[in-house]
C-alpha positions in Angstrom: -15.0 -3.9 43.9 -17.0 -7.2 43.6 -17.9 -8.6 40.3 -20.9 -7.7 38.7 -21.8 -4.7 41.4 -24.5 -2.6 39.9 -23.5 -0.6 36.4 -24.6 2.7 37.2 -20.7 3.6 38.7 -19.4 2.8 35.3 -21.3 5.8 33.9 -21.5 8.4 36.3 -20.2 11.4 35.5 -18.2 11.6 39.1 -16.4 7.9 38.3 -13.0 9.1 37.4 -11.8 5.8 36.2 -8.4 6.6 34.7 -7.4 7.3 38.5 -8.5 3.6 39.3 -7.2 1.7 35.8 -3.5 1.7 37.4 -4.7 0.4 40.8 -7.1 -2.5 39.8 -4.1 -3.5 36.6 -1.7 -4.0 39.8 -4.4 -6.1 41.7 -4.7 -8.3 38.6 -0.7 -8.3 37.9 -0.5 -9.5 42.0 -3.0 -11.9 41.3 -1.4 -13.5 38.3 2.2 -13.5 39.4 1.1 -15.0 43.0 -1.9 -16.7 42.6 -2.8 -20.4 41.2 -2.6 -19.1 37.3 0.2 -21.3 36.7 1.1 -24.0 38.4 4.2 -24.4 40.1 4.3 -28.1 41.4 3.8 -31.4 39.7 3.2 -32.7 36.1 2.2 -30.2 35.0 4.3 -27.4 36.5 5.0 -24.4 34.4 2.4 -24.4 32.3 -1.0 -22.0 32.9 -4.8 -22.5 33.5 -7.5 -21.2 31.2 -10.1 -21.4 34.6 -9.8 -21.1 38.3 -12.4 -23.3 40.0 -14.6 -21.4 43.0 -12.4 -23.8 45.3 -9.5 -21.7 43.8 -7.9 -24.8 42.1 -7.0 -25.1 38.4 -9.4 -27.0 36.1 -7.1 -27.1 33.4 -3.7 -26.3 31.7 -3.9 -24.9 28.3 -0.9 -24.1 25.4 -2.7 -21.2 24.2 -2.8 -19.5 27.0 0.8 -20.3 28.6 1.6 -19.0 25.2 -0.5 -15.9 26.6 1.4 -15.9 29.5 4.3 -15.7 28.3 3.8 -12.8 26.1 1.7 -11.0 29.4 5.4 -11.2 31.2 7.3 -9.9 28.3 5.1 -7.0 28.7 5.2 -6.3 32.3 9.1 -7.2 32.2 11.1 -4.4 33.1 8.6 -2.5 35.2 8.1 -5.0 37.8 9.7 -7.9 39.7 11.8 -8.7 37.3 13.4 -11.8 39.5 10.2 -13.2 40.0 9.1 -12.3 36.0 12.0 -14.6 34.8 11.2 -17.2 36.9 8.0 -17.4 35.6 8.8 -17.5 32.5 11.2 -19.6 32.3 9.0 -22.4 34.3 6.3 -21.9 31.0 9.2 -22.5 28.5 10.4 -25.4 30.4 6.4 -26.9 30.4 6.4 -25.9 26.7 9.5 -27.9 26.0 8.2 -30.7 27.9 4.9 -30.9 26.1 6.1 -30.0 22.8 9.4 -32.2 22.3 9.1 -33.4 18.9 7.5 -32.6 15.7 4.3 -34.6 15.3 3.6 -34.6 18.8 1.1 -32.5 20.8 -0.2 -32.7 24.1 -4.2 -32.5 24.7 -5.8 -29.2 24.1 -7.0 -29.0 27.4 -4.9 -31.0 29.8 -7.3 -31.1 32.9 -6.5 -31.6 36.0 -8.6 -34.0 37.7 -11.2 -36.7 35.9 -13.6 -35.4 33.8 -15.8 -35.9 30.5 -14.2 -36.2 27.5 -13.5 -33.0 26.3 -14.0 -33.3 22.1 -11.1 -30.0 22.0 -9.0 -33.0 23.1 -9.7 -35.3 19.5 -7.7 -31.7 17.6 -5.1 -29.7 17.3 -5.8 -25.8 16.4 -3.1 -23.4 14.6 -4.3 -20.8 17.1 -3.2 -22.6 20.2 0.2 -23.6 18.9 0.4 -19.7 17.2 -0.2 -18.5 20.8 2.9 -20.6 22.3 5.0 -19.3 19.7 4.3 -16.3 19.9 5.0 -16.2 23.6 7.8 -18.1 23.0 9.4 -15.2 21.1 8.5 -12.8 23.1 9.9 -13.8 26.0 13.2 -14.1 23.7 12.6 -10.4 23.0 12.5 -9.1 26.6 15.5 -11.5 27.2 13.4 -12.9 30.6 14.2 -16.0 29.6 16.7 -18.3 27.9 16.3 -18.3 24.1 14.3 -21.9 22.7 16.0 -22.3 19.1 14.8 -25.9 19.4 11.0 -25.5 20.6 11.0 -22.8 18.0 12.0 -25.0 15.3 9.7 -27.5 16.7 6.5 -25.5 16.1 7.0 -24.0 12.9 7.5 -27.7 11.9 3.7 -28.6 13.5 2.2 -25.6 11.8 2.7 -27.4 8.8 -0.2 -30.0 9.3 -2.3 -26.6 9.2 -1.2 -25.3 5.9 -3.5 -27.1 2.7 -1.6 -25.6 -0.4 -1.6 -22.1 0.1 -4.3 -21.9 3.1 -4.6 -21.9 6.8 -6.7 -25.0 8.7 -7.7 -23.8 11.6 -8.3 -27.4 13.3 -6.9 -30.4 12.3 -8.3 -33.5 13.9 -5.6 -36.0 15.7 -7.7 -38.4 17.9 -11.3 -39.8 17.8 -13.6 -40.9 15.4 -16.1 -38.5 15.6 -16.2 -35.3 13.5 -15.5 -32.1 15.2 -18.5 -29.8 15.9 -18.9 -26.8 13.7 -17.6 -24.3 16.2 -15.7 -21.0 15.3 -12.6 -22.4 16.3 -13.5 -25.3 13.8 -14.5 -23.8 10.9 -12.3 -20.9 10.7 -12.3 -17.5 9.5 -11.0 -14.2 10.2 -9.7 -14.6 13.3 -6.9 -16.6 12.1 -5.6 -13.6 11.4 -4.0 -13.2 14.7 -2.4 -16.9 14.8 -1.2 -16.2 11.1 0.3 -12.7 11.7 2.3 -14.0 14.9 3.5 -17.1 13.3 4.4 -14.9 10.3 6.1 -12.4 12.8 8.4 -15.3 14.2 10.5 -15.4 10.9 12.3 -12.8 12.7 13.8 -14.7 15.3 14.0 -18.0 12.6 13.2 -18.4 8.9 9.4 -20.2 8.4 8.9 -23.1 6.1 8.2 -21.8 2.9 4.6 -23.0 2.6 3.8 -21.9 5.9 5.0 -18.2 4.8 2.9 -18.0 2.3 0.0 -19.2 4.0 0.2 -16.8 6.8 0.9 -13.7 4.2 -2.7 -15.1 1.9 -4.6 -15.3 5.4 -4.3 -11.4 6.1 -4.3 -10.8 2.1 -7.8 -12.5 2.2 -9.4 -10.3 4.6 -7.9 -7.2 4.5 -10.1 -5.5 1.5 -13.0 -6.2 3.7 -11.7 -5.7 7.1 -14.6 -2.8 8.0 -17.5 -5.1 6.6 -16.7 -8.6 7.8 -19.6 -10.4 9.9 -19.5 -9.1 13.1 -21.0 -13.0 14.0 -19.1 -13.6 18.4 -17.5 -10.3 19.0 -14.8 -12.3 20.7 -13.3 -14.0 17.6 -14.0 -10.5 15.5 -11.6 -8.9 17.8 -9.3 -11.5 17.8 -9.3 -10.8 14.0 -9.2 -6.8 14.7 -6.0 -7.4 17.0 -4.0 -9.7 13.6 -5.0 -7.1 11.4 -2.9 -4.1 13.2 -0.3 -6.0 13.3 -0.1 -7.6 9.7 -1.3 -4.9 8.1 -1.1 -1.7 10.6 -2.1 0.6 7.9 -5.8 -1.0 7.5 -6.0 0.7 10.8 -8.9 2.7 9.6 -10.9 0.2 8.6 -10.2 -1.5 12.0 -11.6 1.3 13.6 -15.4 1.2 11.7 -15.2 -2.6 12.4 -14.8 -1.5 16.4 -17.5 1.0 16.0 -19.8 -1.6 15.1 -18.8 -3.3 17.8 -19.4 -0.6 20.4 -22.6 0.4 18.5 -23.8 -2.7 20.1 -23.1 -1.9 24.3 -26.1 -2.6 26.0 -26.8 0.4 28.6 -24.9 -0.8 31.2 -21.6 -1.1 29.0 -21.4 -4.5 28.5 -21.2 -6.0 24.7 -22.9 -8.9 23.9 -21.0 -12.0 23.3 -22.8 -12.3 19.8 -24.3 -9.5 17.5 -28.1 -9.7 16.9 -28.2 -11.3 20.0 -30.0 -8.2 22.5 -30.6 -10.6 25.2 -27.9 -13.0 24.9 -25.0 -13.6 27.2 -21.8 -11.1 27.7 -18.3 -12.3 28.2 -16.0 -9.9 29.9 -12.7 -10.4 27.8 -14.6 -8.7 25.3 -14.8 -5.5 26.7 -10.6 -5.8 27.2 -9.8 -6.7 24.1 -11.9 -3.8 23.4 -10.3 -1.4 25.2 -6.7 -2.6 23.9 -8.0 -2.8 20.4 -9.2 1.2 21.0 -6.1 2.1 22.5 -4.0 0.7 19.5 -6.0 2.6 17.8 -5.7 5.9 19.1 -1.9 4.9 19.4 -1.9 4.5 14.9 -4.3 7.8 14.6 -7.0 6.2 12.9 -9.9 7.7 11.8 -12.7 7.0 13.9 -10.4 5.8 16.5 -12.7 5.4 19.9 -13.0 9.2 22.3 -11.3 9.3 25.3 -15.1 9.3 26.5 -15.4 5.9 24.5 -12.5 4.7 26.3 -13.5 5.7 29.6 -16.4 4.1 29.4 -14.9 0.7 29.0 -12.3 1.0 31.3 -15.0 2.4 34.1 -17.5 -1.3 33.0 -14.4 -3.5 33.2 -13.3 -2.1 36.0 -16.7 -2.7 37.4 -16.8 -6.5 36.2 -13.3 -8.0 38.5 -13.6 -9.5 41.8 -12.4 -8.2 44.5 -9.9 -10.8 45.2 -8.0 -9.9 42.0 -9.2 -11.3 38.8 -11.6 -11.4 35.5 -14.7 -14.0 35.9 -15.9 -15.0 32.2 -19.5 -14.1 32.7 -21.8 -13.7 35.2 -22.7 -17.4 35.3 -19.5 -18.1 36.5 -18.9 -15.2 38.7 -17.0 -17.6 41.2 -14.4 -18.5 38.7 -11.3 -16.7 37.4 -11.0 -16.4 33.7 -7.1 -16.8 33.3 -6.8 -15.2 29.9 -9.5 -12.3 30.7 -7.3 -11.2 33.4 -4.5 -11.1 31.5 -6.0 -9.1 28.7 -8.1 -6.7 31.3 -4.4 -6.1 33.0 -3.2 -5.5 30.0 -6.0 -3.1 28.8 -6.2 -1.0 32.0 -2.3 -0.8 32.5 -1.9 0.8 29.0 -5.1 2.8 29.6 -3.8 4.5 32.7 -0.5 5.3 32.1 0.3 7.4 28.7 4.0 6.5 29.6 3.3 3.0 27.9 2.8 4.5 24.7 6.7 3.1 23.2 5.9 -0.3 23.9 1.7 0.0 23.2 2.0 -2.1 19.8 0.2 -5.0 18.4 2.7 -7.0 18.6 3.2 -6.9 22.4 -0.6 -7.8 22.7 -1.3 -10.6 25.1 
């Protein structure tokens, strides 16, 4: 199972890959617990790596996706090593604590490793990096794998309010530098701050949200809701992202989540693989695409939508993913960097193909227990 070996197993009618999904989600769970994702010595001990280098080494540490992390090992808790799950998690709290002591302070986007060129993520802060933390933050509190953060907590919800202007969401604000950010998606906002703004909103039940900041999360899913089926399909990454806030905010626009996913799917190439941006035939794939696919279907399916992906639609994913993870345990990004592991790929393809093969995960399949 090497990355990128040749498509047709994904679609042959003898690949069976329900009976695979459970075996390839434990590789990628062995893999994550054991393997360099987070570090475990140093500065920067506790907190988790966005990318593996081909030297298996981490380029950098990153709060969005500890924040993913931490939410990966709420899910798994319970079913597995629960001894080593806690420790885990309670080495990315600690990290989190160290990084995020004080209101006003944030640590670099992406903390890296070694030297390297400036890094313009660096000059900002973005909502949906400190959402992410939060949100792992109380999940872990949730699962009760680690010891409750009252303080951290309170510490974030008090930096989400540089984010709220009146009664909107920033998605960036800029803290260092003198050069403008670039117009990016992560810059310039949009839909997908529906995630970040449902998960903040959803921590109000373990603390009560500053009042502006409520509101701001509640307008952000209010805003795109009407037109959730219609929006721009634009990088099918950030749509998703959008798709994954919506069903938990507002679980009963699942229907309209599920046209916005068949227009997503209406766009696999024949291999299986969706393109990282619509109207682009020839352009680039990104693999964490197809899992947040898959999960996004499955929540589906889970809510009864209408238009809610075929077991044959889902099948088909699963059977591309599955063909897209190295051998040695984990998600690359794309084929151009085939060498690398993609930290948060692998935890939304473990994710995907653990709820995938095992019906028996259906209580705790939600949207809110999305990595």
């Amino acid at each position: 199972m090497n990355a990128f070996t040749t498509s047709s197993v994904a679609v042959t009618d003898s690949f069976l890959p329900i009976q695979t999904a459970g075996a390839t989600a434990e590789l990628l769970r062995q893999w994550l617990l054991h393997g360099p994702a987070q570090l475990r010595e140093g500065d920067q001990a506790g907190g988790v790596a966005g990318t593996i280098g081909a030297d298996g080494r981490p380029l950098y540490v990153y709060a969005e996706i500890t924040g993913y992390y931490l939410s990966w090992l709420a899910d798994v808790a319970g079913d597995h090593d629960d001894a080593l799950v806690r420790e885990r998690a309670q080495l990315a709290l600690d990290w989190s604590a160290r990084s995020f002591p004080l209101p006003g302070h944030a640590p670099q986007t992406r903390i890296y490793l070694e030297a390297t060129e400036p890094d313009w993520r660096n000059d900002a802060a973005f909502f949906f990096d400190f959402a992410m933390l939060l949100r792992g933050i109380d999940a872990v509190t949730e699962a009760a794998i680690a010891r409750p953060a009252p303080t951290l907590r309170a510490s974030l919800h008090e930096q989400f309010l540089q984010f709220v202007q009146k009664d909107t969401l920033l998605p960036a604000v800029q803290i260092r530098g003198t050069r403008a950010l670039p117009p990016r998606w992560s810059t310039l906002g949009g839909p997908f701050l529906v995630k970040a703004s449902s998960r903040v909103a959803w921590s109000a039940r373990h603390a009560a949200l500053p009042h502006s900041l409520e509101e701001a999360c509640e307008n952000e899913s209010l805003r795109w809701a009407n037109q959730a089926a219609d929006i721009d399909l634009g990088m099918l990454h950030p749509t998703l992202y959008f798709a994954e806030g919506l069903l938990l905010s507002r679980p009963q626009c699942a229907d309209a989540i599920a046209a916005l996913l068949q227009r997503c799917l209406a766009l696999q190439h024949a291999d299986g693989s969706l393109p990282e941006t619509a109207g682009e035939a020839n352009g680039k794939v990104r693999n964490d695409i197809l899992a947040q696919a898959l999960r996004v279907g499955l929540l589906l399916r889970e809510l009864g939508a209408a238009q809610a992906p075929t077991q044959d639609e889902l099948d088909r994913l699963a059977a591309i993913l599955i063909s897209r993870i190295d051998a040695r345990g984990f998600l690359p990004f794309n084929a151009d960097t085939a060498a690398q592991a993609n930290v948060w790929g692998t935890m939304f393809t473990e994710q995907a193909l653990r709820w995938y093969a095992d019906p028996a995960a259906s209580p705790r399949l939600s949207a809110a227990a999305l990595v």
